[in-house]
N, C-alpha and C positions, 0 to 999 in steps of 0.2 A: 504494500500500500504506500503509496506517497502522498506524502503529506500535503497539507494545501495551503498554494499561496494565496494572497488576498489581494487584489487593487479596491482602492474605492476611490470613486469618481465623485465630483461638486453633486453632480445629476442625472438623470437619466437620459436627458441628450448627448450629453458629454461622453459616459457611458458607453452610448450605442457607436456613438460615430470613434473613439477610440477602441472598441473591441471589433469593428468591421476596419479600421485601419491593420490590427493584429493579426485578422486573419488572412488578411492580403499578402502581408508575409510570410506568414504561414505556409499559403496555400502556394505564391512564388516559390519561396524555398524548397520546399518538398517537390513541387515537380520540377525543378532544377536539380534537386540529386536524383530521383527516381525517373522523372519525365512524367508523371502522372503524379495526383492527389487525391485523398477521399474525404470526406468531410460528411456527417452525420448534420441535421438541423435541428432545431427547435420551435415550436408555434408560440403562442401566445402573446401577452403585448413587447414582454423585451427580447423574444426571439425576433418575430417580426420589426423591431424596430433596429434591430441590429441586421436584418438583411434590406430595410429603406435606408438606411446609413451607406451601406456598403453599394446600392444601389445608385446616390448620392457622389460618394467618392470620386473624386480625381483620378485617384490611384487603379482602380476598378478593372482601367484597361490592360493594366501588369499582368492581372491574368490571365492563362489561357484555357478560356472554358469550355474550350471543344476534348480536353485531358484533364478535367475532372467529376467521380463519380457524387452525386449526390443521393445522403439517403437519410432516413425520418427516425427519430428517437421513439415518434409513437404518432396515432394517427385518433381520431375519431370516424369510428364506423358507418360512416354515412353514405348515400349515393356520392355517384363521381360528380366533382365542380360544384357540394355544397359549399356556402360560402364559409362554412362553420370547419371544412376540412384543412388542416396545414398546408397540404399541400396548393389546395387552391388559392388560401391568403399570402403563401409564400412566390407563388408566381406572380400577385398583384403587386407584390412591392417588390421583387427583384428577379425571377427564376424568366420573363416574358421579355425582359429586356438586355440580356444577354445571352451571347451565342452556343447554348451549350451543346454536347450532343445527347439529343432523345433520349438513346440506348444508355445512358448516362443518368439518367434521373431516373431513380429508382424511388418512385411514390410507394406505399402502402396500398393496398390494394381495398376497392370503395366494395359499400356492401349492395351494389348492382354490380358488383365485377366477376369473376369467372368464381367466385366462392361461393356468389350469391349472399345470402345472410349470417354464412355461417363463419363467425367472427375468429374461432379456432381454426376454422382449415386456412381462414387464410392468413392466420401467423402461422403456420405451418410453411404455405407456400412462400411468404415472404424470407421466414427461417433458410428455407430450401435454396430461395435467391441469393442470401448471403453467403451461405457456403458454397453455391458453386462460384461465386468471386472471390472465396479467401485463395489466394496461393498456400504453395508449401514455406513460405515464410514467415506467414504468421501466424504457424502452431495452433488452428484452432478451426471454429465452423462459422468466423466471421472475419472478414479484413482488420486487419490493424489502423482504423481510422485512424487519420493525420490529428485531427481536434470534431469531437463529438459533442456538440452542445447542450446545453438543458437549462431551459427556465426552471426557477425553485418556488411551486408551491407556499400560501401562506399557511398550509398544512405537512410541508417539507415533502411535499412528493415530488417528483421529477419521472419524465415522463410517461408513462399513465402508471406508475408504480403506486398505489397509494398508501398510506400508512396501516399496517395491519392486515390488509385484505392477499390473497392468496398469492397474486401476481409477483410483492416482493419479497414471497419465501420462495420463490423460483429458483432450481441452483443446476438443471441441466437446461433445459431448453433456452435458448436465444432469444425467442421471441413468441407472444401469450397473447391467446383474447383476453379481454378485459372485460367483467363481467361486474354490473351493480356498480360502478365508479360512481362514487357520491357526489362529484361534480357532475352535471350535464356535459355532453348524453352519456348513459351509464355504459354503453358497450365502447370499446376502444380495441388498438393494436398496439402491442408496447413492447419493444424492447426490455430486455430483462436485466438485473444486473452485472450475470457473468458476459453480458453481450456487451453492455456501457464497459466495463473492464476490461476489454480487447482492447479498447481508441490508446496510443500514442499519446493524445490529451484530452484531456475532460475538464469544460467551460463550464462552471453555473454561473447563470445570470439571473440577478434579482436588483429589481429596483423600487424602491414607493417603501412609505411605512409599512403595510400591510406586510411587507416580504422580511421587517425585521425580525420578529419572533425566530419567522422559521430559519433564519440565517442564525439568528442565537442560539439556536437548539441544535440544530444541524452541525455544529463547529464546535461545539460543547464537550463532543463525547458523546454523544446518544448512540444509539445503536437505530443500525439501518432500518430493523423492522420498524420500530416507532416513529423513524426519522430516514424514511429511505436516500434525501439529499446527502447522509452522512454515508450513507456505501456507496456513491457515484467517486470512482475516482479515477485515472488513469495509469498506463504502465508508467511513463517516463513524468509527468506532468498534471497537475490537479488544481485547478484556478477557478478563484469566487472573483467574479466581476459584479461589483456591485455601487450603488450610487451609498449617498452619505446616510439616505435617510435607512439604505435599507441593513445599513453598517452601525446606525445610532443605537443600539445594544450591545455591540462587540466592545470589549475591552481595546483602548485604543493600542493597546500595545500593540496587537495582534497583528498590524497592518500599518505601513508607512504612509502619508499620503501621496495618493497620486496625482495630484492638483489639486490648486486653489479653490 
């Protein structure tokens, strides 16, 4: 396990548009030594707002996104193109305006898709996708993502893992229907946590008050089941990206500032 570093930003603008600066390096660098990249996403408001950042950026065009795979922490089970789907709000603020290849975006699959409604087969098939693109290099039945992101729950869940419920005692499968999730809609597709523990690096991002608790608790010591934010970590790399207010619990030791 590696331990975790902290940034905390002024705000939640600040925030997005320097964590979508980070990954452009990132994602440069890596396919600079490999020729390719893979990078996992995030939904919700500071997922999405770190791919309008990165949408925004200058820098944006350093990448080359026709050699990188993109794929989903977790999904909500809905038909294709609701507006309520990651992947659909992920193309509205960045995925529609740049060149990537198709064969390359690897959505989660909607429940009008070849699974139909059944939320298990197709974390099964999405499982089955992963592993036929891990290589023999990274030891396992999922690619060694570059930097895998995850929004942090005001409940410390991260991506549809919830606190307690069956999904975050998951310890062979990669990837789980998601059943009764107490947030709307109750069914989901989620990545598991020995799958988030493949990634190279593991981003949470949290912003606003509402996200202090759960960073306080999450950073604490808790254990994953109660606090599944605290078992998301990566092999080489484990970063809280967070603004001031959602940091205003944390012992200020914990963390240097990262701006004004």
């Amino acid at each position: 396990m590696t331990p975790p570093q902290l940034v905390v930003h002024r705000d939640k603008q600040l925030m997005a548009e320097a964590a979508a600066a980070r990954l452009i390096t990132k994602v440069v660098d890596a396919q600079a030594a490999r020729g390719h990249a893979s990078v996992v996403l995030t939904g919700g408001r500071n997922g999405n707002g770190l791919l309008a950042a990165l949408a925004a950026a200058p820098a944006r065009d350093a990448v080359d996104w026709a050699r990188l795979d993109l794929w989903w922490g977790d999904e909500r089970f809905l038909p294709e193109g609701d507006p309520e789907r990651n992947v659909t709000q992920a193309r509205a603020a960045l995925l529609d305006a740049v060149p990537l290849d198709p064969a390359r975006v690897h959505a989660m699959p909607a429940s009008d898709g070849p699974y139909g409604a059944d939320a298990d087969a197709a974390a099964a098939g999405y499982a089955a996708e992963l592993a036929a693109a891990a290589g023999p290099e990274d030891h396992g039945r999922v690619p060694a993502f570059d930097v895998l992101m995850l929004g942090v729950g005001p409940d410390t869940h991260v991506a549809s893992l919830f606190p307690e419920l069956p999904a975050v005692r998951e310890t062979e499968r990669t990837v789980v229907g998601v059943h009764g999730a107490p947030k709307p809609p109750p069914v989901r597709v989620s990545l598991t946590l020995p799958a988030i523990r493949a990634a190279r690096e593991v981003w949470l991002l949290a912003a606003g008050e509402d996200k202090a608790e759960a960073a306080a608790v999450a950073l604490s010591g808790a254990g994953e089941i109660q606090a599944p934010a605290a078992g998301a970590y990566g092999r080489s790399r484990t970063l809280w990206l967070l603004d001031a207010a959602a940091a205003s619990r944390l012992p200020r030791a914990l963390y240097p500032p990262a701006s004004p």
